[in-house]
VEXVEX-115099 format. One record per residue (C-alpha): residue number from 1; residue in three letters; x, y, z. Coordinates in Angstrom, 3 decimals. Example, Ala and Ser with C-alpha at 12.3 -4.5 7.8 and 13.67 -1.06 7.14 Angstrom:
% VEXVEX-115099
r i=1	aa=ALA	X=12.300	Y=-4.500	Z=7.800
r i=2	aa=SER	X=13.670	Y=-1.060	Z=7.140
END
This chain:
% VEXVEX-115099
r i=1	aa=UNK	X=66.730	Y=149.969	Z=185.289
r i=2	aa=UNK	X=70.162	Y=148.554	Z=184.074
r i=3	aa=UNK	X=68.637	Y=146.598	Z=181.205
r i=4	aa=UNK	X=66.671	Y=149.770	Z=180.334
r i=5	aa=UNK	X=69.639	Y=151.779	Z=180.073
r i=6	aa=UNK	X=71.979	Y=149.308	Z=177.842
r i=7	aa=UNK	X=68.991	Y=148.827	Z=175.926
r i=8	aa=UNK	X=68.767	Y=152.591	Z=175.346
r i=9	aa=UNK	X=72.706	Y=152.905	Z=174.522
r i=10	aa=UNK	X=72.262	Y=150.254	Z=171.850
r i=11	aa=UNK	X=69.357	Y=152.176	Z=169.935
r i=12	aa=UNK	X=71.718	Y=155.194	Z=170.098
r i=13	aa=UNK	X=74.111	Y=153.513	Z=169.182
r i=14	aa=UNK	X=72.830	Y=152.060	Z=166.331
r i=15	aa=UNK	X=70.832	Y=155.003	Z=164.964
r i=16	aa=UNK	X=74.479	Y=157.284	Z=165.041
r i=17	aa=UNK	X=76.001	Y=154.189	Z=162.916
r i=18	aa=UNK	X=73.476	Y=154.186	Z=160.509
r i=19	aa=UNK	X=73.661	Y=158.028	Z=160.131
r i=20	aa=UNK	X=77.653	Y=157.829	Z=159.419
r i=21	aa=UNK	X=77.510	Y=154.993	Z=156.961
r i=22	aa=UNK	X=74.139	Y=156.307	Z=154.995
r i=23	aa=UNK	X=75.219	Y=159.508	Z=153.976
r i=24	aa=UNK	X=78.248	Y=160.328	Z=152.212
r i=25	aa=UNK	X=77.884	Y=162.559	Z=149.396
r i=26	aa=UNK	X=80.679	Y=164.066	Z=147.503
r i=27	aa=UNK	X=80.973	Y=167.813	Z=147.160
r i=28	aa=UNK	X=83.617	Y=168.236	Z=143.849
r i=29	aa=UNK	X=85.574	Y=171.292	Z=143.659
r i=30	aa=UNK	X=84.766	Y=173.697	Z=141.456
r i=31	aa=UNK	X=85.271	Y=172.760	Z=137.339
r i=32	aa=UNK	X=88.334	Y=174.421	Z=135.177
r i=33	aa=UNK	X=86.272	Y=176.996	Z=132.608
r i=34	aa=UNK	X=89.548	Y=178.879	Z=131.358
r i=35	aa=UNK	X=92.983	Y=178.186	Z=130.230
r i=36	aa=UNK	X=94.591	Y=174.456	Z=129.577
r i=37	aa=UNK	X=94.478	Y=173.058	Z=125.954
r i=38	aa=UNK	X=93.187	Y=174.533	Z=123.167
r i=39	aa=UNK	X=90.009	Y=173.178	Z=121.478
r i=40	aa=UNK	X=91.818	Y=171.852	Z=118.461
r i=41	aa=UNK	X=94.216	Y=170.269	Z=119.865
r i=42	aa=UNK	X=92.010	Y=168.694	Z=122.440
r i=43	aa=UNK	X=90.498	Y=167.258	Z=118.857
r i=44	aa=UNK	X=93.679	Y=166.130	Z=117.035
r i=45	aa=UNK	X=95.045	Y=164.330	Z=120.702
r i=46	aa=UNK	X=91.680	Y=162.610	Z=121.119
r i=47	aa=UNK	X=91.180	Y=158.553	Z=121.320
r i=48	aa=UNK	X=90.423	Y=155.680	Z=122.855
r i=49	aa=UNK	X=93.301	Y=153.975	Z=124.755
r i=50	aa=UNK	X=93.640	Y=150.087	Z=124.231
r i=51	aa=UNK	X=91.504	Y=147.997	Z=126.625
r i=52	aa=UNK	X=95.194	Y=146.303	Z=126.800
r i=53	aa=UNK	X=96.851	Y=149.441	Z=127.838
r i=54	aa=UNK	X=94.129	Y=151.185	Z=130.102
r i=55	aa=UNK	X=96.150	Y=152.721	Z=133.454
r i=56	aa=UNK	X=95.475	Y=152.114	Z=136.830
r i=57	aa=UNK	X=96.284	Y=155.775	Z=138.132
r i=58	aa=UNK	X=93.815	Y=157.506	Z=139.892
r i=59	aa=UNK	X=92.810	Y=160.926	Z=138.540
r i=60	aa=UNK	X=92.787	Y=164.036	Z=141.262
r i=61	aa=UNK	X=88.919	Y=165.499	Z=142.658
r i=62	aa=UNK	X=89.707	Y=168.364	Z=140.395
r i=63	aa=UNK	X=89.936	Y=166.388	Z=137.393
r i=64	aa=UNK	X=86.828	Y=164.271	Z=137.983
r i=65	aa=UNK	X=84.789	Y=167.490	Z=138.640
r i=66	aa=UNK	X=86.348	Y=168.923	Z=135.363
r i=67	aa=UNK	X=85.521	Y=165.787	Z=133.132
r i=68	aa=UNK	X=81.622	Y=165.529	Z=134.748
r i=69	aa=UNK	X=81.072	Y=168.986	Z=134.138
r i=70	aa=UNK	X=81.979	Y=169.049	Z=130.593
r i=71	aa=UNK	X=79.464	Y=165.936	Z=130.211
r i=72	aa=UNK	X=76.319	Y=167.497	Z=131.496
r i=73	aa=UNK	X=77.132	Y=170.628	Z=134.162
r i=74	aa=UNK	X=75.742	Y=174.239	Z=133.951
r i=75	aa=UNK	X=77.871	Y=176.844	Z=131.314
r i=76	aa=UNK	X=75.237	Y=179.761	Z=131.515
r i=77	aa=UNK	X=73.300	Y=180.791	Z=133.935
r i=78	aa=UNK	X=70.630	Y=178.690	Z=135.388
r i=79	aa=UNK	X=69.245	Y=176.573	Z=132.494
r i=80	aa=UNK	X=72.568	Y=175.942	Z=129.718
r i=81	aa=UNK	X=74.246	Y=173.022	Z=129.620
r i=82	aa=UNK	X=77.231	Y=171.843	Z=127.951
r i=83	aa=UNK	X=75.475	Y=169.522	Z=125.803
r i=84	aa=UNK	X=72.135	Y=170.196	Z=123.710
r i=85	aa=UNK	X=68.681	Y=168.962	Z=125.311
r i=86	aa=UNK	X=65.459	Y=168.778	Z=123.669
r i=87	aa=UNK	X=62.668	Y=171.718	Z=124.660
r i=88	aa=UNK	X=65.428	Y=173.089	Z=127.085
r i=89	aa=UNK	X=64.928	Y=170.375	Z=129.781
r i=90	aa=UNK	X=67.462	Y=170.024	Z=132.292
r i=91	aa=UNK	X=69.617	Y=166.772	Z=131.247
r i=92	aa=UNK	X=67.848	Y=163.927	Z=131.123
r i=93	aa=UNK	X=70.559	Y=161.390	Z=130.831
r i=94	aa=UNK	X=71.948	Y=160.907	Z=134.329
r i=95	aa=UNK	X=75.909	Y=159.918	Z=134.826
r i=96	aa=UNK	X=76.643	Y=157.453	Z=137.407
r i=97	aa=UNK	X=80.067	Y=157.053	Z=138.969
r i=98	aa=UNK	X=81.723	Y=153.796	Z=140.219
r i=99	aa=UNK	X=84.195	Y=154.110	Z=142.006
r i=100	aa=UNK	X=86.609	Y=152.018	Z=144.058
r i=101	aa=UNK	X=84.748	Y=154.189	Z=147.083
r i=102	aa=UNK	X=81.291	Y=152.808	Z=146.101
r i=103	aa=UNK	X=78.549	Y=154.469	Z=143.269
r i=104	aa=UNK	X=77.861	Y=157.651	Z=143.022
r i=105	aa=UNK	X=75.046	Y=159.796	Z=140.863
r i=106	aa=UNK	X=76.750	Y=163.448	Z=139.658
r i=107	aa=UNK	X=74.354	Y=166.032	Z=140.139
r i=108	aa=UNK	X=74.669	Y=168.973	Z=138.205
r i=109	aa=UNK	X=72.646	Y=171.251	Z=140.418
r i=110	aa=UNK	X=75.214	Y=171.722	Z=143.317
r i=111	aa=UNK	X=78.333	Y=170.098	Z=141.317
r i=112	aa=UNK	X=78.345	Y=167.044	Z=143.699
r i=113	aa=UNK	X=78.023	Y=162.834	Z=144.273
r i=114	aa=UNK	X=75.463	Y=161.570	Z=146.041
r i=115	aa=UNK	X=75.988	Y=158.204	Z=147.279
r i=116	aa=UNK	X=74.092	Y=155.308	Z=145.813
r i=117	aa=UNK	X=75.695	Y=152.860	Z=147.599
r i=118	aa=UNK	X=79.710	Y=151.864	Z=148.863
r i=119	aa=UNK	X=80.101	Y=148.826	Z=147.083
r i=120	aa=UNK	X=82.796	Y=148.486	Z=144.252
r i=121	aa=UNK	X=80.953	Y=147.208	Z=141.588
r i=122	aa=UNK	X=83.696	Y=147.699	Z=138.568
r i=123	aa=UNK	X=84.515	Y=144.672	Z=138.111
r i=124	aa=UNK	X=81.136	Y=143.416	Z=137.693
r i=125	aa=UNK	X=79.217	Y=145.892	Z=135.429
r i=126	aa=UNK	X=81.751	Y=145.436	Z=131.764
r i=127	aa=UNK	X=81.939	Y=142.487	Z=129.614
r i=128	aa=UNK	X=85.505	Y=143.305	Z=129.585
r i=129	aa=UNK	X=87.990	Y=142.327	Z=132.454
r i=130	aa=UNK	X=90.105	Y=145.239	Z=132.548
r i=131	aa=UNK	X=86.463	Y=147.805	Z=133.343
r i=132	aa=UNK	X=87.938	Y=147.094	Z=136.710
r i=133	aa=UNK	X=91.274	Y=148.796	Z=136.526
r i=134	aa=UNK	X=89.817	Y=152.119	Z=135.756
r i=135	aa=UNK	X=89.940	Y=154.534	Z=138.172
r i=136	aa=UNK	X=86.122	Y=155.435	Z=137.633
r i=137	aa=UNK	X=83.851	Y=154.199	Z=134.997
r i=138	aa=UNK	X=81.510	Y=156.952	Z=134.055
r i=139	aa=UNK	X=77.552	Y=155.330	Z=133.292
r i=140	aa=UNK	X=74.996	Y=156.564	Z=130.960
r i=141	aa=UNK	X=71.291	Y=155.891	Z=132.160
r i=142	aa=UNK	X=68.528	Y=157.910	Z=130.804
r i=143	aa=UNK	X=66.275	Y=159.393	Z=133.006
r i=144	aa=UNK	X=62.553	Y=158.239	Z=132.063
r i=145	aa=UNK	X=60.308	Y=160.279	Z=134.462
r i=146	aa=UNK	X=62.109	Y=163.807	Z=132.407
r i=147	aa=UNK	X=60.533	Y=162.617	Z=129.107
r i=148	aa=UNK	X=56.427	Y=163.149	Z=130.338
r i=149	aa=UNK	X=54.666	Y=161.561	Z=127.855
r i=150	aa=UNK	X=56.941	Y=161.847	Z=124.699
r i=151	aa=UNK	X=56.943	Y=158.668	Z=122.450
r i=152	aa=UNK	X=59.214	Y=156.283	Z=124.126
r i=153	aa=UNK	X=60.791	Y=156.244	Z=120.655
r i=154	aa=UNK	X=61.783	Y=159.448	Z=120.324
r i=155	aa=UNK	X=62.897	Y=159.830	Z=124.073
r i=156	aa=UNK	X=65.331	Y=157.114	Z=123.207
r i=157	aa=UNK	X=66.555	Y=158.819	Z=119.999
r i=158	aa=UNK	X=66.675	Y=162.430	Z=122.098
r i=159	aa=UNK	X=69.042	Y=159.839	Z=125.174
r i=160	aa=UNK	X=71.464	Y=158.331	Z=122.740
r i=161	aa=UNK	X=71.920	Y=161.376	Z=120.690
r i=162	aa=UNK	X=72.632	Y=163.111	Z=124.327
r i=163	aa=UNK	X=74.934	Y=160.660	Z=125.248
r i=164	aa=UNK	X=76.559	Y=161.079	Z=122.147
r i=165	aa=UNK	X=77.420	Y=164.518	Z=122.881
r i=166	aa=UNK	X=78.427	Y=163.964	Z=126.522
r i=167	aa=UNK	X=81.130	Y=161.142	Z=125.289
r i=168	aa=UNK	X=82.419	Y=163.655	Z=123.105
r i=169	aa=UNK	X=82.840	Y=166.289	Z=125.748
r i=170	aa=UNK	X=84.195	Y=164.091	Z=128.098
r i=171	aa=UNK	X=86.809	Y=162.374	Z=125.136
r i=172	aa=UNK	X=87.521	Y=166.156	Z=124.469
r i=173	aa=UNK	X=87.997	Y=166.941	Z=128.094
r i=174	aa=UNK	X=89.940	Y=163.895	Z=128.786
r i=175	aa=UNK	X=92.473	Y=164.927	Z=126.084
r i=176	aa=UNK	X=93.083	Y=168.321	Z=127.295
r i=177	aa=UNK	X=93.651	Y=167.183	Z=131.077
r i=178	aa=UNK	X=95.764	Y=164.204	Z=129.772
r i=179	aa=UNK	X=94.080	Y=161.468	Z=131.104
r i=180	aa=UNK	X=92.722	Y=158.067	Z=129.955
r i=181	aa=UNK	X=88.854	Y=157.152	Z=128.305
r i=182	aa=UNK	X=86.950	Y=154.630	Z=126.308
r i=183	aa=UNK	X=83.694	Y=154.420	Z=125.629
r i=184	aa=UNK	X=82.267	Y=150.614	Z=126.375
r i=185	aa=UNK	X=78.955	Y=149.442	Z=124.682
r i=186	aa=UNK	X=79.329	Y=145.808	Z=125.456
r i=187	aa=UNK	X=77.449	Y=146.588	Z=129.540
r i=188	aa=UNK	X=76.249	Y=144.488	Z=131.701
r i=189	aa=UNK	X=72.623	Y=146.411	Z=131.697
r i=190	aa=UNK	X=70.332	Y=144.178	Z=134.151
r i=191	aa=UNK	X=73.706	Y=144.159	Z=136.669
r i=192	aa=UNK	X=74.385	Y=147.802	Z=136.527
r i=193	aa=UNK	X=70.177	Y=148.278	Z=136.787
r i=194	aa=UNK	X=69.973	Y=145.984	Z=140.203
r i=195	aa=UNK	X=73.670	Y=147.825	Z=141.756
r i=196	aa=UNK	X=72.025	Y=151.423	Z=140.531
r i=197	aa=UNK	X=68.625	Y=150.554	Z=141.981
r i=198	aa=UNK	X=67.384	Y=151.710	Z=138.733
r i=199	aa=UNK	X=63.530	Y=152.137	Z=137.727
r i=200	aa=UNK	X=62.295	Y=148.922	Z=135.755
r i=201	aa=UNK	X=62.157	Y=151.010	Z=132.326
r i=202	aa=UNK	X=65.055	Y=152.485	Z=132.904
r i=203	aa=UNK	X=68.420	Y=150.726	Z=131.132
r i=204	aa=UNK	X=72.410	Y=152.186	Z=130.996
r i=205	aa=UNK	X=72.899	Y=152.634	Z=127.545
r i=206	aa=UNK	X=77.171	Y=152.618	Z=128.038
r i=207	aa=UNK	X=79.383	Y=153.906	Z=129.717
r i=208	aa=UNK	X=83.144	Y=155.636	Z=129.346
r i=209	aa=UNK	X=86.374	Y=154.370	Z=131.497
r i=210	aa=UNK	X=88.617	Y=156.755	Z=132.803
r i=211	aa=UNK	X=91.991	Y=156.151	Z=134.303
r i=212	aa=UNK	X=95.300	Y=158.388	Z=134.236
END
């Protein structure tokens, strides 16, 4: 009867430390919408800061949920987005986070992370060294199950002309909160597709730093 009983408190012990380590989403505070800098001087201020020069600073909850939800969140009711997307589909370029607290996927629906995994894999996704001081690199990976059946062609023109707009917005957005970005091309795509656990025809196309 002993034996059955510690064998008991070990299963229940186990299953309540799997729970606590297999679920931590991220629920962001709510975006800015109003005030802060004006469009056109958001424009004139932005840039890319020097690989040399990136910051280590860590930017605040509020200004990560700001900069995601300029890239891809909800501006009118249920279906507009920040950023154009073919036949009015939701947005079918996904934005993972790394993050010294492990990778996270932002999900528009519900302005929140949901955990992909705790590992810190900065350092290892950027052909560059200093990927790893930023506070979070932001990654682009296109989402192949939204396209159906369109040409794969075209669904990669739609992806890198949507990730084209989302840099912008977040370059924009980074100017007007005062904080740090750069757009990298030079990835580490089958890395980032193994940490991700991406799809096998699904690749990161880039990704943008941000630091403050």
């Amino acid at each position: 009867m002993p034996f059955l009983m510690r064998k008991l408190a070990v299963i229940l012990l186990s299953s309540l430390f799997s729970i606590s380590v297999c679920y931590a989403d991220i629920t962001l505070p709510a975006p800015q919408m109003k005030d802060g800098m004006s469009l056109f001087e958001a424009l004139k201020k932005r840039s890319s800061t020097p690989a040399g020069d990136f910051p280590v600073g860590q930017l605040s909850d509020d200004e990560l949920s700001t900069v995601l939800w300029a890239a891809s969140g909800l501006n009118r009711g249920k279906s507009g987005w920040t950023v154009p997307m073919v036949k009015g589909k939701a947005p079918y370029v996904r934005i993972y986070v790394a993050s010294q607290k492990g990778v996270f996927r932002y999900e528009w629906e519900g302005q929140y992370l949901r955990e992909i995994s705790n590992k810190d894999i900065r350092a290892d996704i950027g052909q560059q060294s200093f990927t790893r001081r930023a506070a979070y690199a932001l990654i682009f990976v296109p989402d192949s199950e939204a396209f159906g059946d369109m040409d794969a062609a075209k669904a990669n023109n739609f992806a890198n002309i949507a990730v084209g707009a989302m840099s912008q917005n977040i370059y924009l957005t980074a100017a007007a909160l005062k904080l740090s970005a750069r757009y990298i091309h030079s990835i580490k795509s089958d890395v980032i597709s193994d940490e991700l656990k991406l799809p096998e025809n699904s690749k990161a196309i880039g990704m943008i730093l941000l630091g403050k």
